[in-house]
C-alpha positions in Angstrom: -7.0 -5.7 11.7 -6.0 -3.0 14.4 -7.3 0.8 14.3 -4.0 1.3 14.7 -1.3 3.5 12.0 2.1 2.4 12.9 4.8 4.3 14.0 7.3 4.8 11.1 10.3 5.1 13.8 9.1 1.9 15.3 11.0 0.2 11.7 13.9 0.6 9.8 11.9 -0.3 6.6 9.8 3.1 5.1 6.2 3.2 5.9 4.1 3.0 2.6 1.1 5.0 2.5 -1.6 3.9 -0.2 -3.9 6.6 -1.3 -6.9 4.7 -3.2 -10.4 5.2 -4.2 -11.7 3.5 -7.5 -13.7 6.6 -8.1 -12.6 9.3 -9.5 -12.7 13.0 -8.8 -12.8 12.5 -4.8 -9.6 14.1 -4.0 -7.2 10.9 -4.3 -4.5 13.1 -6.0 -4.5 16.2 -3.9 -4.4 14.1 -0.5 -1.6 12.4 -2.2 0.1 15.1 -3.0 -0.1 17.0 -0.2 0.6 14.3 2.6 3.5 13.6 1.0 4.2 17.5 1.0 3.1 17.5 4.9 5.4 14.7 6.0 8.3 16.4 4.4 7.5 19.8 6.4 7.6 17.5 9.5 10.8 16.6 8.7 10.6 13.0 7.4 12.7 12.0 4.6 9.4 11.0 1.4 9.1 9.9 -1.4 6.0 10.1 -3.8 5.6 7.6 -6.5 2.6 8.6 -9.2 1.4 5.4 -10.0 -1.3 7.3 -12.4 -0.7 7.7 -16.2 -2.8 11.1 -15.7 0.6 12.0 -13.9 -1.4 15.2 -12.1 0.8 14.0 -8.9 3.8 14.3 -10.4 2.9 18.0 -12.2 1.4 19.1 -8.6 5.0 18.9 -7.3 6.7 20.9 -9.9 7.9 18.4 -12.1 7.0 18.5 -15.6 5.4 14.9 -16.3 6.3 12.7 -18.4 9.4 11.7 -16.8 12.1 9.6 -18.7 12.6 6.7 -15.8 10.0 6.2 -13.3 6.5 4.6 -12.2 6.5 2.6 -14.9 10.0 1.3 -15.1 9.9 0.5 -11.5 6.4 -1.3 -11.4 7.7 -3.2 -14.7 11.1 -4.1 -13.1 12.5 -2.5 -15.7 14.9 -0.3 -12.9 15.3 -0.1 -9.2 13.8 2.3 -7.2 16.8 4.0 -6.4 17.1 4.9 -10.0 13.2 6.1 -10.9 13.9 9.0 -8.1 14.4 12.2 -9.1 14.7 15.6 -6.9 11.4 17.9 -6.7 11.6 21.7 -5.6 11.4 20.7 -2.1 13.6 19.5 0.6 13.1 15.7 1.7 10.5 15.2 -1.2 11.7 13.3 -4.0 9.4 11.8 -6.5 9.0 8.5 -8.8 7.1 10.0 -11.8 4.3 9.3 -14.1 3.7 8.9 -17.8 1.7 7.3 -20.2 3.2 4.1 -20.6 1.5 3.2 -17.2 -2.3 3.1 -18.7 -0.5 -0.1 -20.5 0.9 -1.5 -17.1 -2.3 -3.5 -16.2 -1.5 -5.4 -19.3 1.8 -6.0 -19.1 1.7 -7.2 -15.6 -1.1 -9.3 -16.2 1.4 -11.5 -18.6 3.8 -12.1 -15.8 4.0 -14.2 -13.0 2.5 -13.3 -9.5 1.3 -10.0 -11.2 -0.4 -8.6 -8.0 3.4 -8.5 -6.3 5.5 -6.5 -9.1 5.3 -3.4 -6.7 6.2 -5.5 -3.8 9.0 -7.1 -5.7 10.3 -3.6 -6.8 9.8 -2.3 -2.7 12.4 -5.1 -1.6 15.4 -2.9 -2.3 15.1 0.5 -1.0 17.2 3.4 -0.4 18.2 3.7 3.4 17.4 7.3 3.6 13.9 7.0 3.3 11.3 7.7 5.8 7.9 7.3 4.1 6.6 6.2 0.8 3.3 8.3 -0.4 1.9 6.2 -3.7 -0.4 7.9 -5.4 -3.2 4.9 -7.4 -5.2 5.3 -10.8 -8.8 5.8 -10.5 -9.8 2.2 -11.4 -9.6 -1.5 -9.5 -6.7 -2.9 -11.7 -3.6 -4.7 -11.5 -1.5 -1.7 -10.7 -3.9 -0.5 -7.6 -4.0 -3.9 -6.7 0.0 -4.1 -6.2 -0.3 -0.9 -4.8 -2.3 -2.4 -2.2 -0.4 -5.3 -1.5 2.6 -3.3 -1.0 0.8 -1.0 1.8 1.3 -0.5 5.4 -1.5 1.5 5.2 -4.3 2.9 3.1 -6.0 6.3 3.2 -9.3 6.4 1.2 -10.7 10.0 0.4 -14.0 10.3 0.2 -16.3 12.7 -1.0 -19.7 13.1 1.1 -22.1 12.4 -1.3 -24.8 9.4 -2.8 -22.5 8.4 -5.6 -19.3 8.8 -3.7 -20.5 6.9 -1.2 -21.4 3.7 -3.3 -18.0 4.1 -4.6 -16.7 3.5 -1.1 -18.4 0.3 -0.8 -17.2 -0.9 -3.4 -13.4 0.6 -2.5 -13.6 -0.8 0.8 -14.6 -4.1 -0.5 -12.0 -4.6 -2.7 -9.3 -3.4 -0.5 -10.5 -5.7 2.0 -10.5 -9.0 -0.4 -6.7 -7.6 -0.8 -5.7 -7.5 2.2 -7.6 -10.9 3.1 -5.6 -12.7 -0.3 -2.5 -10.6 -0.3 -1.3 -8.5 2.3 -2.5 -9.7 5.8 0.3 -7.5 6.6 -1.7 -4.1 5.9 -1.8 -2.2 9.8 -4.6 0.2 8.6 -7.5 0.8 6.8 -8.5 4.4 6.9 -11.6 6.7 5.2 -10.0 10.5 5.0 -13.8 13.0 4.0 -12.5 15.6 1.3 -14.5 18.3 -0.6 -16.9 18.3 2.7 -19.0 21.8 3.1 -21.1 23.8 5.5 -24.6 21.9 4.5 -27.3 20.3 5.7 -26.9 17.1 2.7 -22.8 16.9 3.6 -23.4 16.7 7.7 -26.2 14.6 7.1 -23.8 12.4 4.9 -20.6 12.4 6.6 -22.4 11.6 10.2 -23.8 7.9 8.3 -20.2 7.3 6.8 -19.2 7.5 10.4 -21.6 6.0 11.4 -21.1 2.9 9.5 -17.5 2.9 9.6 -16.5 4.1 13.3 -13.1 4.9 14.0 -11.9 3.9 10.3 -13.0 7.7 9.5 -10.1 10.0 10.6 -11.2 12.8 12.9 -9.7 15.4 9.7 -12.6 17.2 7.4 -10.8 18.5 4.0 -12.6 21.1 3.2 -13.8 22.4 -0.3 -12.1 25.4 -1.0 -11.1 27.0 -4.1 -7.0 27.3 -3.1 -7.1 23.9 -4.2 -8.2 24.2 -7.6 -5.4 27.5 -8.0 -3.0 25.4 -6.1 -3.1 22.3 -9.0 -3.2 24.9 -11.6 0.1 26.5 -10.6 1.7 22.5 -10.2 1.8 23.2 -6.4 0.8 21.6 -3.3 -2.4 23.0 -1.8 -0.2 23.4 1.2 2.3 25.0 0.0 0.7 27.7 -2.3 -1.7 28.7 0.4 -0.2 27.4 3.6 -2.6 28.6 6.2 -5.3 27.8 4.1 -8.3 25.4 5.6 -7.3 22.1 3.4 -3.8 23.0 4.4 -4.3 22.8 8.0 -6.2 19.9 7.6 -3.2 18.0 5.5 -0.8 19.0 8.5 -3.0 17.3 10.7 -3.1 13.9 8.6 0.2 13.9 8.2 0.8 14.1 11.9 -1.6 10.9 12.5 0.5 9.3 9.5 3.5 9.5 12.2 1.3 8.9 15.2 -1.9 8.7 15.3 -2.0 9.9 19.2 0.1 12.9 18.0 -1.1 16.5 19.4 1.9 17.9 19.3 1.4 21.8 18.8 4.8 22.7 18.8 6.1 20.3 16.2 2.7 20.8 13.8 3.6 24.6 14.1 7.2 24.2 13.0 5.9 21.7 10.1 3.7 24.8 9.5 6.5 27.0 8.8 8.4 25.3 7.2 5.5 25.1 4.0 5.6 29.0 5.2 8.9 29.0 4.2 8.6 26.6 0.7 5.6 29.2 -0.2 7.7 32.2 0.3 10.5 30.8 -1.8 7.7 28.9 -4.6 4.6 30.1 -4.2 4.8 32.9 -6.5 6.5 31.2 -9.5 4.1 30.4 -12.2 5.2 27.2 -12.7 2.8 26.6 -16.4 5.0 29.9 -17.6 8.4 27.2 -18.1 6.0 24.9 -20.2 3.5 27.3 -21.8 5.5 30.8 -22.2 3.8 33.5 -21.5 0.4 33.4 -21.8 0.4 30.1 -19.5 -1.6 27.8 -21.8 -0.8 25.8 -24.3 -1.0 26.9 -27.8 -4.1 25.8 -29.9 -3.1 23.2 -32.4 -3.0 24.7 -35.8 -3.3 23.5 -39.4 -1.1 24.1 -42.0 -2.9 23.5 -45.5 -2.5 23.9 -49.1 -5.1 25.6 -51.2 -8.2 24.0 -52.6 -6.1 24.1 -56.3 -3.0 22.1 -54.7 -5.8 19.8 -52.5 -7.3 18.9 -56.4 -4.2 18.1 -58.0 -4.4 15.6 -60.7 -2.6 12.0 -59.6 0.0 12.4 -62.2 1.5 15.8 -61.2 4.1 15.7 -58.4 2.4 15.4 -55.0 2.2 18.2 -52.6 2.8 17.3 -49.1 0.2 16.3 -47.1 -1.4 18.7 -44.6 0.2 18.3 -40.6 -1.8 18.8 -37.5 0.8 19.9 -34.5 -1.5 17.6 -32.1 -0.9 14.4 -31.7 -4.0 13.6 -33.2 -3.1 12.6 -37.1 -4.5 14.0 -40.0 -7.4 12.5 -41.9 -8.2 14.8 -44.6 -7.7 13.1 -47.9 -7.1 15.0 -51.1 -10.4 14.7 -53.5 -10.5 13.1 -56.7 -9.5 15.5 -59.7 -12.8 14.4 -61.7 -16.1 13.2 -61.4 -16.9 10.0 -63.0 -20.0 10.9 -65.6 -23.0 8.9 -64.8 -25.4 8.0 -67.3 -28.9 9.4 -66.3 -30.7 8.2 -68.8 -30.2 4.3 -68.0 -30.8 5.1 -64.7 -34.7 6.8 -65.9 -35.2 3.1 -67.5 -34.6 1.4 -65.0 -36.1 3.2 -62.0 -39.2 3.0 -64.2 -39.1 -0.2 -65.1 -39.4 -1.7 -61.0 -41.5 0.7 -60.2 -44.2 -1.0 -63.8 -43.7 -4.2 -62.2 -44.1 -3.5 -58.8 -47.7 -1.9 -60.0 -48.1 -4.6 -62.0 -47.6 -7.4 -58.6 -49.4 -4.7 -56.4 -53.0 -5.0 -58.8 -52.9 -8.8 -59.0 -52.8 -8.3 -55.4 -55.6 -6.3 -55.7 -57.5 -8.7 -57.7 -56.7 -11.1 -55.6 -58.0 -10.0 -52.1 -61.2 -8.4 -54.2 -62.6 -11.8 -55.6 -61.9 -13.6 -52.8 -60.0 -17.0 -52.0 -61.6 -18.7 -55.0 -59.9 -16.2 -57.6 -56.8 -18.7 -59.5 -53.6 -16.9 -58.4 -50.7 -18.2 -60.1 -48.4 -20.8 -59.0 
């Protein structure tokens, strides 16, 4: 395997960027996101497929998820990739969307033949005015990461400096590694991306034994941790775009660049990429996207109940039935009406009884007694 990340003009076919890390919570999404946003600015014609049932990828680029035709149709062969695309707010971005149906893809591809090359199969045929393809895994080792994977010309594995983050990218790396050796011996690069990285002691310490260990597999990029990120995926934007000149933005403009060429220090062209998310902030950056889905107070509205009185709740079986109480979640309902009456229990049998076990068990109790008083020659009954 070469250190190497191809040149995207040295092909006609699209380069296909895996983003993957079985752990979770590491930056996957947001380095997705915004490479794909970062490539775009460069001026290369992308496409980002959300290959997550989360769908955060496809929300971060405007689009409301879920979307009617997309990930899931495509990894399920159920439509070509041509026709899971849809437009995004932004100029050379377009976007194969999430939804839930794909947290049951791993199943369904499992039931099929050659499941680890559905996304390969569904690659074959692809539009011609495509430069890149930016896909976006789930945070788990399955079936659809695994045809991610296979599909690759590269991957980028975030990583965040710290104990449990780094046994997660053992574990990552192993796996990607059996892919590529079963799979894909076609994969050109393998490459660890440090996100969420601050100004301490515990992350230099951390990131200098990932380097370390892994050489020139670690891009020379820090993400940093900053909160523009966290307002940026509130809004549905691109950390690059809602806060252009922002740390983790410059940081995304440089990946990108090594995306095209990895020997690439071209200021001019990284300034004019620059602008251009100066430009899509200017025209986006102040719309609050969650207003369209949420109204005004961008949130969503608590789920509420809507509920009889205690009198229609005790209603005896015979009358006419009142209907049942509705949650506006999609969680159902699982109140029950109570019973009208309470079956009368007879106390007195129940004295008789009690009273009764409890004579005989004194009764076994002192031959018991007895028994372990006068010693083993004491007759005990048969």
């Amino acid at each position: 395997m070469t250190g190497e990340i191809p040149d995207a003009a040295a092909s006609a076919r699209p380069l296909i960027v895996t983003v993957f890390n079985q752990k979770g919570g590491v930056g996957k999404t947001t380095t997705a996101v915004n490479a794909a946003i970062c490539l775009a600015a460069f001026g290369k014609r992308v496409a980002l497929v959300d290959l997550d049932s989360q769908s955060n990828a496809t929300a971060n680029v405007g689009v409301p998820p879920p979307v009617a035709t997309g990930a899931y149709h495509l990894i399920t062969g159920q439509a070509s990739f041509e026709q899971c695309l849809r437009s995004t707010p932004f100029e050379n971005l377009r976007l194969v969307g999430g939804s839930d149906e794909l947290a049951w893809a791993d199943i369904e591809l499992a039931m099929g033949e050659q499941p680890e090359a559905a996304m390969s199969r569904a690659l074959a045929v692809l539009p011609d005015n495509l430069d890149a393809i930016v896909i976006d895994c789930p945070p788990a080792p399955g079936i659809v990461s695994v045809n991610a994977l296979v599909a690759a010309d590269l991957v980028v594995m975030p990583v965040m400096p710290s104990p449990h983050a780094l046994d997660g990218l053992h574990k990552a790396w192993w796996n990607v590694t059996r892919v590529r050796s079963h799979f894909n011996r076609g994969m050109e690069g393998l490459h660890i991306l440090l996100t969420m990285t601050e100004d301490s002691d515990l992350t230099r310490r951390l990131s200098a034994d990932i380097m370390a260990e892994f050489g020139s597999r670690v891009l020379p990029i820090m993400v940093p941790r900053d909160g523009s990120v966290i307002e940026a995926a509130s809004r549905d934007l691109p950390v690059a775009v809602l806060a252009a000149g922002s740390a983790p933005a410059r940081a995304y403009v440089r990946v990108a660049e090594l995306l095209l060429d990895p020997a690439a220090n071209d200021l001019e062209t990284r300034e004019a990429a620059r602008a251009r998310l100066m430009e899509w902030q200017q025209r986006l950056g102040n719309l609050p996207a969650h207003r369209d889905r949420y109204g005004d107070t961008g949130a969503p509205p608590p789920p509420t109940w809507t509920e009889g009185t205690e009198d229609q709740l005790g209603k005896d079986e015979t009358e006419e039935a009142e209907p049942a109480p509705t949650f506006t979640s999609h969680r159902p309902s699982v109140r029950r009406p109570r019973p009208a009456t309470t079956p009368n229990v007879d106390w007195g049998r129940r004295l008789a009884l009690w009273l009764l076990l409890v004579g005989i068990g004194a009764l076994l109790g002192a031959a018991v007694t007895l028994a372990v008083l006068k010693g083993p020659d004491w007759p005990l009954p048969v």
